[in-house]
N, C-alpha and C positions, 0 to 999 in steps of 0.2 A: 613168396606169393605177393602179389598187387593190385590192386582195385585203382580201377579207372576215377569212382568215387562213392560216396556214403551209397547211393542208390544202387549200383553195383554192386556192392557188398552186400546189401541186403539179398539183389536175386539172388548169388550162390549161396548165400545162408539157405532161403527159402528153400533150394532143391534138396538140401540135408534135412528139411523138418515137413516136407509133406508126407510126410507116416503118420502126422502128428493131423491132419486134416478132418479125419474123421472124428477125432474128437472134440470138435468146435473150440478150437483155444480161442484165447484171448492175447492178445500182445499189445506188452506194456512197454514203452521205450520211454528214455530218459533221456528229457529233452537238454539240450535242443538238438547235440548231434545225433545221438539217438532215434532221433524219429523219420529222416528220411529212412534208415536201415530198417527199422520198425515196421513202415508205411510199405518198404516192399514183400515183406511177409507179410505183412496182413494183407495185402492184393491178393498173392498165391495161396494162402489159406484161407481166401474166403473169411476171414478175422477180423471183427473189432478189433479198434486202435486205440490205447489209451495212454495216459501217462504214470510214469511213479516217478514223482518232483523230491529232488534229492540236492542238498548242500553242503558242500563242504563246511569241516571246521578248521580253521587256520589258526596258530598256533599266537599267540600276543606279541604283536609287531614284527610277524612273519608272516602274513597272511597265505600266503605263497605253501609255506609249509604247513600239510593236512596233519592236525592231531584224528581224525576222524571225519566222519559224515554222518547226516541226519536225513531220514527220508521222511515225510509227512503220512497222515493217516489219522483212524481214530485215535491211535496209540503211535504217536510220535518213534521211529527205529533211531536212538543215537547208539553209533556206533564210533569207540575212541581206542586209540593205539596205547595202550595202559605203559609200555616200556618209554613209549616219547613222553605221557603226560606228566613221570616221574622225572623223568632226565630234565626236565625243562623248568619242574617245580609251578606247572599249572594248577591254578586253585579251584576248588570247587563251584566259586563262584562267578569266576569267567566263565568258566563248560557254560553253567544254567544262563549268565550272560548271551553268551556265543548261542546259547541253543534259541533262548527268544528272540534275538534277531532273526536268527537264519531260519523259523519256525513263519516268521515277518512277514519274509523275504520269498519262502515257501507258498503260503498263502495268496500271496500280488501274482506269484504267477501263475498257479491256479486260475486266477481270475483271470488274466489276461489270453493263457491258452484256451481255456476251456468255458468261460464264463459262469453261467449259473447250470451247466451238466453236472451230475451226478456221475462218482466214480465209475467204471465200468465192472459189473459185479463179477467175481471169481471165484467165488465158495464153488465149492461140488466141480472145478472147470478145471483144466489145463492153461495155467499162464507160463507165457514163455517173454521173459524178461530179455532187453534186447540196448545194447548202446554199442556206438559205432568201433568201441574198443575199453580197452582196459590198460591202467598203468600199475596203478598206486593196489588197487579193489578196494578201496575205505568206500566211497560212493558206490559199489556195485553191492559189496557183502550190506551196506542199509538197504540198499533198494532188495534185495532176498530177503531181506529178513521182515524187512515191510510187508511185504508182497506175503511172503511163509503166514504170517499176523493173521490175512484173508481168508486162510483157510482152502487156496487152490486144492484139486483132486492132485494134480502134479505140476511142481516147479521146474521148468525150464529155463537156463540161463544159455542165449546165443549169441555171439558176437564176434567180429569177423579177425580178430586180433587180440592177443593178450603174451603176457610175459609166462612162463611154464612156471616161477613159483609164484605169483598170483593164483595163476589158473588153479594149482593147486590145492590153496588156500581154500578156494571158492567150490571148489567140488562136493567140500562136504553140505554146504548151502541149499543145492538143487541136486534135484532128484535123475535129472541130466544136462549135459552141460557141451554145447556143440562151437567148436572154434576153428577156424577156419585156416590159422596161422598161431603158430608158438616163439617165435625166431627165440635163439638163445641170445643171442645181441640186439633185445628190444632197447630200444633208447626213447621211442616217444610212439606214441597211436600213429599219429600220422606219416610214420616210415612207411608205409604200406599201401599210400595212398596217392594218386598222380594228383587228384585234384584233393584240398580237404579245406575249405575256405571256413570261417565261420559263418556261422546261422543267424541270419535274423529273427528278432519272434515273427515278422509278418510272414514267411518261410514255413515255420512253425503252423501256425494260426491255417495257413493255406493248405496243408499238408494232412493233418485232423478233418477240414473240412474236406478233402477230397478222398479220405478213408469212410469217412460217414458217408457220403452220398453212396459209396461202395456198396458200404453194407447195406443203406436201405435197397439199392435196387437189386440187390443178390435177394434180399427177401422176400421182395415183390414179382 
């Protein structure tokens, strides 16, 4: 299977999740590729758009290589690979290091995406968690578990690409979990993609704003 690009992806997501319509979800995408895919579910479900800002943790003088990831919230989700953190002989006080950076780092772009908005609320709601793919899951299993923290009525994890032992992994996470493509010879997200260029935050920024004007006029 192939997407033309992120937006793409996103409409045949959307036609797998409008059963999900009636129940006023919320869709959380993880910027930055994440949110054009995001932004077109939340078109077709009439859905807020919001973020769940999520950082990798890179391993000391591998940056490249993820011990984990951290997603933001009241209650900070670190999430770490317990069999890398041994093999590697990481200490406890790089993690806590690595966590207040990336916690930093987390915050600026809150501000920058979203400025002084308040999260978008998901207790008692249907959040369906959404990035333009999966490789690793360190970054997605935070952004579930972040999200799980909220208190949603039901967790949904959608995305247009993933590896089958990720996808695996991540099943137990969310309460369902829709993927578009498995290939057994995943090698990177962007196999499956004609165009996958990276995101600017102005891109970002532009795409939030054009999901809110949405929702206000769907309510008006």
């Amino acid at each position: 299977m192939r997407f033309t690009d992120r937006r793409e992806a996103g409409r045949r997501l959307a036609v797998r999740l409008l059963a999900l319509k009636d129940q006023h979800p919320v869709v959380l995408a993880l910027p930055r590729g994440g949110v054009p895919v995001g932004f077109e579910i939340a078109r077709a479900l009439a859905a807020p758009l919001d973020l769940v800002l999520v950082r990798k943790i890179g391993a000391p003088e591998q940056e490249e290589l993820a011990l984990g990831a951290i997603a933001d919230g009241e209650t900070p989700e670190l999430v770490t690979d317990p069999r890398l953190v041994d093999r590697l002989g990481v200490s406890s006080s790089y993690l806590e290091e690595a966590k207040s950076t990336a916690l930093r780092e987390l915050e600026r772009r809150r501000h920058v995406y979203l400025g002084d908005r308040q999260p978008a609320d998901v207790a008692g709601r249907t959040a369906i968690v959404v990035d333009d793919g999966i490789a690793t899951g360190a970054t997605m299993l935070a952004a579930l578990r972040a999200t799980r923290r909220r208190a949603p009525a039901r967790l949904v994890l959608a995305v247009p690409v993933a590896p089958p032992d990720a996808l695996k992994r991540l099943r137990r996470e969310a309460d369902e979990v829709v993927c578009l493509a498995t290939p057994v010879d995943f090698f990177a997200v962007g196999q499956v993609y004609h165009a996958f260029p990276q995101l600017r935050d102005a891109e970002v920024i532009a795409l939030l704003d054009e999901a809110r004007a949405l929702a206000t006029a769907t309510q008006t």
